[in-house]
C-alpha positions as CSV (number, residue, x, y, z in Angstrom):
1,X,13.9,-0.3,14.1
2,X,10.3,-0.3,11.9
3,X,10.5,-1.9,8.9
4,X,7.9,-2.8,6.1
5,X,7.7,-5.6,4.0
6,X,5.5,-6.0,0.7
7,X,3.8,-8.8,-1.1
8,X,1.5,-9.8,-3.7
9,X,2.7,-7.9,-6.8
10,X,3.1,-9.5,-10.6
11,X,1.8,-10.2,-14.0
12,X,-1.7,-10.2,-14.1
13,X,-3.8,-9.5,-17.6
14,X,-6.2,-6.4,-17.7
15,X,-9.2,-6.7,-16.2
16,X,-7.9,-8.8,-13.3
17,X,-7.3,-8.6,-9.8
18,X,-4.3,-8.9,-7.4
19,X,-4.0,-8.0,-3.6
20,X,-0.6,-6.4,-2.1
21,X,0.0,-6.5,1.4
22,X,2.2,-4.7,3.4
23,X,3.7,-6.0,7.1
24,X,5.3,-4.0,9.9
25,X,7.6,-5.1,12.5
26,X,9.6,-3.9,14.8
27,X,9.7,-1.4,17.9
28,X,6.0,-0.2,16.9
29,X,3.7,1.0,19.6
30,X,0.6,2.2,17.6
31,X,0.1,2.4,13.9
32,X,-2.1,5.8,12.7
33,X,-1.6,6.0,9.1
34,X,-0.9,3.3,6.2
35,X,-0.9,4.4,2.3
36,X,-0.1,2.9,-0.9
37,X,1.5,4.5,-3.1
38,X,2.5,3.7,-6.8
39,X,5.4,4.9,-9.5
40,X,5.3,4.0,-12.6
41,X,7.7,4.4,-15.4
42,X,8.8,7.5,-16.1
43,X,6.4,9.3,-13.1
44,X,5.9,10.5,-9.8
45,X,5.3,8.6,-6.9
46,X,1.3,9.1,-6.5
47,X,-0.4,8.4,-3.3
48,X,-3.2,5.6,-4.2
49,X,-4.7,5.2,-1.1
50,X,-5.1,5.4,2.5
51,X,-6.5,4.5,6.0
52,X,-6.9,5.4,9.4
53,X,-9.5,5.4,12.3
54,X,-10.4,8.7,10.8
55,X,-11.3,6.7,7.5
56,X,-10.3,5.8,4.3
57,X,-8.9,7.8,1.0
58,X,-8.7,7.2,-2.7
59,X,-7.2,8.7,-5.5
60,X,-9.8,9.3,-8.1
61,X,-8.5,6.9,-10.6
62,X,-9.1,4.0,-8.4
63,X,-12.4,4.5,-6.5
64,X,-14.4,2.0,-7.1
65,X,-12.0,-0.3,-7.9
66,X,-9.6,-0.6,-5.5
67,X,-9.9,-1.0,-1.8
68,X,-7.6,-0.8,1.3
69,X,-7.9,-2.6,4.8
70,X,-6.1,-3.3,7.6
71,X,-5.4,-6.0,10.4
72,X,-4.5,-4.3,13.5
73,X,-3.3,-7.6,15.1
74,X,-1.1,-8.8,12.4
75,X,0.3,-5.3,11.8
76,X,-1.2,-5.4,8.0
77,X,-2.2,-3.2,5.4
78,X,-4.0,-4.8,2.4
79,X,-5.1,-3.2,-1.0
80,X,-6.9,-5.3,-3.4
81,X,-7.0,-4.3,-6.6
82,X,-9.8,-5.5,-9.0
83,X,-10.8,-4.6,-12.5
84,X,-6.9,-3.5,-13.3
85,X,-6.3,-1.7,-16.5
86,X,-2.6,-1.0,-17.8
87,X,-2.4,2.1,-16.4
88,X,-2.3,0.8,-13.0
89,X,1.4,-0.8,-13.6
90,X,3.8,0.7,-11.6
91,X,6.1,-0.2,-8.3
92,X,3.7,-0.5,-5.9
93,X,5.0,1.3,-2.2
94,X,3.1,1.3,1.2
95,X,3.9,3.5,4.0
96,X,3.0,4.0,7.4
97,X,3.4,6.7,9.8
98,X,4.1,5.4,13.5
99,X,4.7,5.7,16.7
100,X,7.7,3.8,17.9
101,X,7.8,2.2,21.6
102,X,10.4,5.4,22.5
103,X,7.6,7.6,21.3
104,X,9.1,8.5,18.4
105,X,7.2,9.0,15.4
106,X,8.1,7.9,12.2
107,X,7.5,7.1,8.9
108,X,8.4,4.4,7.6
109,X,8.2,3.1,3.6
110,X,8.2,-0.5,2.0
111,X,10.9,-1.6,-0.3
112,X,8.0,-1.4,-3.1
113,X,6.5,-4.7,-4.9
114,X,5.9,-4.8,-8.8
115,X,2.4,-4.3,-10.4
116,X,2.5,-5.2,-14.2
117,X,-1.1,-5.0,-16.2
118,X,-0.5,-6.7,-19.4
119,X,-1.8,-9.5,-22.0
């Protein structure tokens, strides 16, 4: 079992800054792809961002503003958020795409943290 846990989400005002990060555990043997992704009310799920050893992605709504990282050792993927605007409130989601110690591969989505811009 793989499983993905998220943290970091909550109130903060426009024009602030929070980071999310997102932990796997489990039967993982190697890691290639994590993403964000968001939903907010009454939308799609849109990816946000991503990263691999090919590189990083970002939607264009965040670049410049947002940016994701990763701690191979501790299994993490990070995305700090900076300069947040109300628009950016949504249920925040990572997901990971991995290969499991049976090499299986997988992919495997967070139970999604809570992003709310607001004064």
């Amino acid at each position: 079992q793989v499983q993905l846990v998220e943290s970091g989400g909550g109130l903060v005002q426009p024009g602030g800054s929070l980071r999310l990060s997102c932990a796997a555990s489990g039967s993982i043997r190697i890691i290639n792809v994590q993403s964000w992704y968001r939903q907010a009310p009454g939308k799609q799920r849109e990816l946000v961002a991503h990263i691999s050893s090919a590189g990083t992605f970002y939607v264009d709504s965040v670049k410049g503003r947002f940016a994701i990282s990763k701690d191979n050792a501790k299994k993490t993927v990070y995305l700090q958020m900076s300069s947040l605007k109300s628009e950016d409130t949504a249920v925040y989601y990572c997901k990971a795409q991995i290969l499991d110690r049976d090499y299986r591969n997988l992919e495997v989505w967070g139970q999604g943290t809570l992003v709310t811009v607001s004064s």
